[in-house]
N, C-alpha and C positions, 0 to 999 in steps of 0.2 A: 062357233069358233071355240075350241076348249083354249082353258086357261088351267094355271099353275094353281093347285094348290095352296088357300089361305095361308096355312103356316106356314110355307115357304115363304111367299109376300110379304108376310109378316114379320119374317128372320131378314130378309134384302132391306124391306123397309129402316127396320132397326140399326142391321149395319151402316148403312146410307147418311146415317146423321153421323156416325162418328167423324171428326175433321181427316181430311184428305181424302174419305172415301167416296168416288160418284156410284155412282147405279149400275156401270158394269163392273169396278171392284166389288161392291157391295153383292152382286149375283154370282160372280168367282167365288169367295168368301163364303158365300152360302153356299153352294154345293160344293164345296172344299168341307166343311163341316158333314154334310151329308153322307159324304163317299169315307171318311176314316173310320176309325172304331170307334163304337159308341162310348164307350169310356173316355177315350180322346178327348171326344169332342165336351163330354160331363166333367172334363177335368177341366175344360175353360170355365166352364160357369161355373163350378164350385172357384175358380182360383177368384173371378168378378164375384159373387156371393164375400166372399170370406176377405178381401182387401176395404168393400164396402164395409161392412162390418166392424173391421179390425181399424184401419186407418182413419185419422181424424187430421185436424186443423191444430198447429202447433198455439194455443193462446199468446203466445210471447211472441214469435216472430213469423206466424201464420204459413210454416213449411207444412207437408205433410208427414206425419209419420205416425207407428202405431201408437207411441205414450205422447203424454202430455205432463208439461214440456217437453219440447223435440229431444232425441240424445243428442245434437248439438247445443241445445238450451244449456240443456242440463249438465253437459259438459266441464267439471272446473276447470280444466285445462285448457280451455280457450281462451284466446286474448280478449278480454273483457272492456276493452275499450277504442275497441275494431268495429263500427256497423259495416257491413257491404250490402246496398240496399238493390236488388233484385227481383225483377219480373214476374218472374213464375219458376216454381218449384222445380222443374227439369234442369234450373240453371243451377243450383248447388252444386252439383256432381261435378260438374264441369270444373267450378272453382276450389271441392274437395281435391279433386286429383290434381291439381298445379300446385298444392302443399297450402293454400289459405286457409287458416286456423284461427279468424275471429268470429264473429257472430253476423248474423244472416236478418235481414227483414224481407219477409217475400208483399209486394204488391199486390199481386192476383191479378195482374195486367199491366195495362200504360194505358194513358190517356189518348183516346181518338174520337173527335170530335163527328165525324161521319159516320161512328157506331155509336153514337150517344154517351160514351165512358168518361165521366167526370170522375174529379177528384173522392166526393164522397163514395164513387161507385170501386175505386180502391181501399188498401190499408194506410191510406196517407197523413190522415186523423190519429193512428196509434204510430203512424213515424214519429209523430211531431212528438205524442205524450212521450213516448220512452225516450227517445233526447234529452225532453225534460229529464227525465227522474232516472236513466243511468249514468254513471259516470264514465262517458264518450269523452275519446279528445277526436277521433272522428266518422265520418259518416261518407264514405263513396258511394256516388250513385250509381250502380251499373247496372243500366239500362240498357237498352240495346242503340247500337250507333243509327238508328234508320228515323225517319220525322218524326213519328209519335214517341220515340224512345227520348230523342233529344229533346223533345217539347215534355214531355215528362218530367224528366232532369231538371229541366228551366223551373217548372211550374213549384217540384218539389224545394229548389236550391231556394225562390223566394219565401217559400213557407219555410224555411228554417233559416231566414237570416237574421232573423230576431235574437233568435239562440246562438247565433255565431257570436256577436257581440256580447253575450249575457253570460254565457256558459263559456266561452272560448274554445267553440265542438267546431273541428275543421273541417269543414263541409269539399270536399274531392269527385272527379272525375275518371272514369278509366282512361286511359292514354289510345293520343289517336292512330295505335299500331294498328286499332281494329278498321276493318275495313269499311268505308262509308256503307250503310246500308244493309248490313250483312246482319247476323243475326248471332249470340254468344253460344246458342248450342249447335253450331256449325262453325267454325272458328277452329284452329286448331289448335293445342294444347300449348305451344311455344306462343304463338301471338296473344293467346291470351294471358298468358304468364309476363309475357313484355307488359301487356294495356295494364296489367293490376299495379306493377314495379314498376309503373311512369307515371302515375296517376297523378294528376294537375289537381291544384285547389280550383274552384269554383268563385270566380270573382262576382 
């Protein structure tokens, strides 16, 4: 029985682990690659080669981007006593474009206890430290509205109720426009502009 060539296999395989792709996108994919111009296809890998390289881990609020601190860190023009504490790095953009102008702390997930993802396995350790040591009046958690999001939320609002009290940092919620379960970079631009402008404290 002939088979496909390694490299090929090798190309399917590879695409196959990216998330959403199974095994027959991942063999479209590859001979999609195969059948353009080669240059086409060297200008994907150069663009993955050259982001790898280029892009890093914001130290301050663990966004992606190419400098360090992020140009939102870095920003003086942001409101500096705005946290809006967020998921993962895709959700910025989302809250760029509805006009939100404070500062950003990215998690690098949310807590789910059936993928083993604990707190230390977040940035939920340097939530805490920079509450302490910037001058926050407050800190929305916007997480995603679905279990592990709001169990996130929970888990973060206790670790910072110490600081509510000490510091007088008003710990908030996005507003429940958003839809149970749904997810903030699927959401559209108006509802999530209501959830930021209704946001409830966190009792």
């Amino acid at each position: 029985m002939a088979t496909r060539d390694r490299t090929i296999e090798n190309l399917i395989e590879r695409l196959g682990r990216l998330p959403g792709i199974g095994p027959k996108t991942a063999e479209r994919l590859a001979f999609h690659l195969l059948r353009i111009e080669v240059d086409e296809a060297l200008q994907l890998a150069r663009a993955i080669e050259q982001v790898r390289a280029a892009v890093k881990s914001c130290r301050q609020c663990f966004n992606l981007d190419a400098q360090d601190p992020c140009g939102i860190c870095a920003d003086a023009q942001r409101d500096r006593s705005m946290l809006l504490v967020v998921e993962d790095p895709r959700e910025i953009a989302r809250f760029e474009g509805i006009g939100y102008r404070g500062l950003y702390h990215v998690l690098q997930g949310r807590l789910s206890p059936f993928e083993g993802i604990r707190p230390e396995d977040l940035t939920a350790d340097q939530l805490v430290q920079r509450v302490k040591q910037e001058k926050l009046k407050e800190v929305c958690l916007a997480t995603n509205p679905d279990l592990e999001g709001e169990g996130t939320a929970r888990v973060l609002a206790e670790r910072l109720a110490p600081l509510v009290a000490q510091l007088g940092v008003k710990v908030t919620r996005l507003a429940r426009g958003l839809p149970a379960g749904s997810s903030i970079a699927q959401v559209s631009a108006s509802i999530l502009a209501d959830a930021i402008e209704g946001r409830r404290t966190l009792s």
